[in-house]
C-alpha positions as CSV (number, residue, x, y, z in Angstrom):
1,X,-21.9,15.8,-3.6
2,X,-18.3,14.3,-4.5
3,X,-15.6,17.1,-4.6
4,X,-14.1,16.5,-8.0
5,X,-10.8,18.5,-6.6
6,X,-10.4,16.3,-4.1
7,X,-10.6,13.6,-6.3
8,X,-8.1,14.4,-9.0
9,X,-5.9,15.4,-6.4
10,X,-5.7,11.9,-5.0
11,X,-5.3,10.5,-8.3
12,X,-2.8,12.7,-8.7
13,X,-0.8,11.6,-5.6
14,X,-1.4,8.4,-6.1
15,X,0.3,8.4,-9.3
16,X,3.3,9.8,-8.1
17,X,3.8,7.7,-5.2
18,X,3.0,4.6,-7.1
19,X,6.2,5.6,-9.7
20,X,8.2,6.1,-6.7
21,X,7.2,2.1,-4.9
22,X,7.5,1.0,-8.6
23,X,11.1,2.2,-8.4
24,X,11.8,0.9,-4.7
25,X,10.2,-2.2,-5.8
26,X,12.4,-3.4,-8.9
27,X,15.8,-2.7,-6.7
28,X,14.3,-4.4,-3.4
29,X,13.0,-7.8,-5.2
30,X,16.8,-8.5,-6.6
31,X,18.2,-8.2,-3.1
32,X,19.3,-11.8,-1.5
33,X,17.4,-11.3,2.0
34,X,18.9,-15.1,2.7
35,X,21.9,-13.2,2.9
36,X,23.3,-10.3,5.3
37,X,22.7,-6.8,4.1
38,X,24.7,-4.2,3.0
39,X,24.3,-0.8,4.7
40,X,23.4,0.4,0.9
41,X,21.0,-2.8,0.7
42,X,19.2,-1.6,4.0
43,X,19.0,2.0,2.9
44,X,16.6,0.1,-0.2
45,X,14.4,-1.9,2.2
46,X,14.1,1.1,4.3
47,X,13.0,3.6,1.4
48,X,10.7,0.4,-0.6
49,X,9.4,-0.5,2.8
50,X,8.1,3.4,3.3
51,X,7.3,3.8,-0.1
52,X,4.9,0.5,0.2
53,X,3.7,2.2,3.3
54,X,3.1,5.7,1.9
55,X,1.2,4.0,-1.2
56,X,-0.7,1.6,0.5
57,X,-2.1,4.2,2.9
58,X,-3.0,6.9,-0.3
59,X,-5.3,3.7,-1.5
60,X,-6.6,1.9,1.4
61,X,-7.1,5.6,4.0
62,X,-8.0,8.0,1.3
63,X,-8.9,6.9,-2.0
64,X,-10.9,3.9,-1.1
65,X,-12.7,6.1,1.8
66,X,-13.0,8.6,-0.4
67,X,-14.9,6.5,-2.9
68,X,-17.2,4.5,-0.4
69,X,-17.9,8.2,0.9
70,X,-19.1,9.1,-2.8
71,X,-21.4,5.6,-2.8
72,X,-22.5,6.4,0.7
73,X,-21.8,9.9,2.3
74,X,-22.4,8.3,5.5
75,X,-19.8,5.5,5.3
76,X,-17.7,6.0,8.5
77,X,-16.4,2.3,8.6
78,X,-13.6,1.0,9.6
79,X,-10.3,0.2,7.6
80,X,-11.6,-3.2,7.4
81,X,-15.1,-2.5,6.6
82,X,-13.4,-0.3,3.9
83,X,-11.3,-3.1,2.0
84,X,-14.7,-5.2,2.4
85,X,-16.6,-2.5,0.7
86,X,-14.0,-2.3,-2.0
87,X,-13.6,-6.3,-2.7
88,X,-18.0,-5.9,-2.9
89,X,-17.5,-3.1,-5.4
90,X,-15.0,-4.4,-7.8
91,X,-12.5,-1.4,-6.7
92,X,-10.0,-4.4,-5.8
93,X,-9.8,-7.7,-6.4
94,X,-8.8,-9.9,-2.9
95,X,-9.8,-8.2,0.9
96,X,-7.6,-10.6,2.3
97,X,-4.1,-9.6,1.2
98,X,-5.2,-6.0,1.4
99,X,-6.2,-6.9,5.0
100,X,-2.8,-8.0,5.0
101,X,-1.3,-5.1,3.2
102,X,-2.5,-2.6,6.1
103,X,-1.4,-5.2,9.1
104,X,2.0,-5.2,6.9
105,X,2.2,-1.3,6.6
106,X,2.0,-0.7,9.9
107,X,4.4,-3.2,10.9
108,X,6.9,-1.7,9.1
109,X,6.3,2.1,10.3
110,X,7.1,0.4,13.6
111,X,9.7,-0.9,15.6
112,X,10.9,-4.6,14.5
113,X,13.5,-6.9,15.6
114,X,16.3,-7.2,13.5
115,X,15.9,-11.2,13.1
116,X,12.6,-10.6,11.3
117,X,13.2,-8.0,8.7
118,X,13.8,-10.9,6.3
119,X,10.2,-12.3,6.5
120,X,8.6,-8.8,6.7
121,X,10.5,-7.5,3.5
122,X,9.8,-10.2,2.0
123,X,6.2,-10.3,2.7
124,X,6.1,-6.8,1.5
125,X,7.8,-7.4,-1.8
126,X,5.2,-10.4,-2.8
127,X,2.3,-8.6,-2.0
128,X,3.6,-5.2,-3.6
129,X,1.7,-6.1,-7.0
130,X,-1.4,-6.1,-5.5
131,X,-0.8,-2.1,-4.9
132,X,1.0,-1.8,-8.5
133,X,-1.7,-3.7,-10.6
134,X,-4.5,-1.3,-8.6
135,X,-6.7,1.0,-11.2
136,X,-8.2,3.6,-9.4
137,X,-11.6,4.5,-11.4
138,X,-11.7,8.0,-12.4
């Protein structure tokens, strides 16, 4: 039996945090990354970066696990077997860059040369409307 709590809490948090990366996101996509970075500009990419993080995870580790649980109460798949699942049921639209999303997130929760923050950033701002244009199902 699904706990309804449960539930409307994570949409709950899921709304918040995607107002917050909706935020991050409109300052980070007008910075020039072709060019060097203000200490101000790197405070943006840091707080968009972990704001992509922190949303990403809320749909991909517990909303979407939360809703293959409700179709299956014995789901205990993977993350990958997770955004497969979700692709299969319609709760997203392309596996592949939310594969990519999740390699992405935890690149940036870890350490990263300096050289590549550029093409990570980057990377994270294109495929930050996949997680702004996701519905969660209520």
């Amino acid at each position: 039996m699904p706990d309804l709590n449960l539930k409307e809490k994570l949409l709950e948090d899921l709304r918040a945090s995607r107002k917050h990366l909706e935020y991050s996101y409109h300052k980070a996509r007008l910075l020039a990354l072709d060019k060097d970075l203000s200490e101000e500009e790197l405070e943006v990419l840091e707080s968009f970066s972990s704001r992509f993080a922190r949303y990403s995870d809320l749909i991909l580790s517990r909303y979407l696990r939360f809703l293959a649980r409700e179709k299956d109460p014995a789901f205990r798949g993977s993350a990958i077997d997770t955004v497969n699942l979700a692709e299969k049921f319609g709760w997203i639209k392309d596996a592949a860059a939310w594969r990519r999303i999740r390699e992405l997130r935890n690149l940036a929760a870890h350490e990263y040369e300096s050289e590549d923050y550029r093409s990570l950033y980057s990377e994270i701002i294109r495929l930050t409307p996949h997680l702004l244009d996701f519905v969660p199902s209520t």
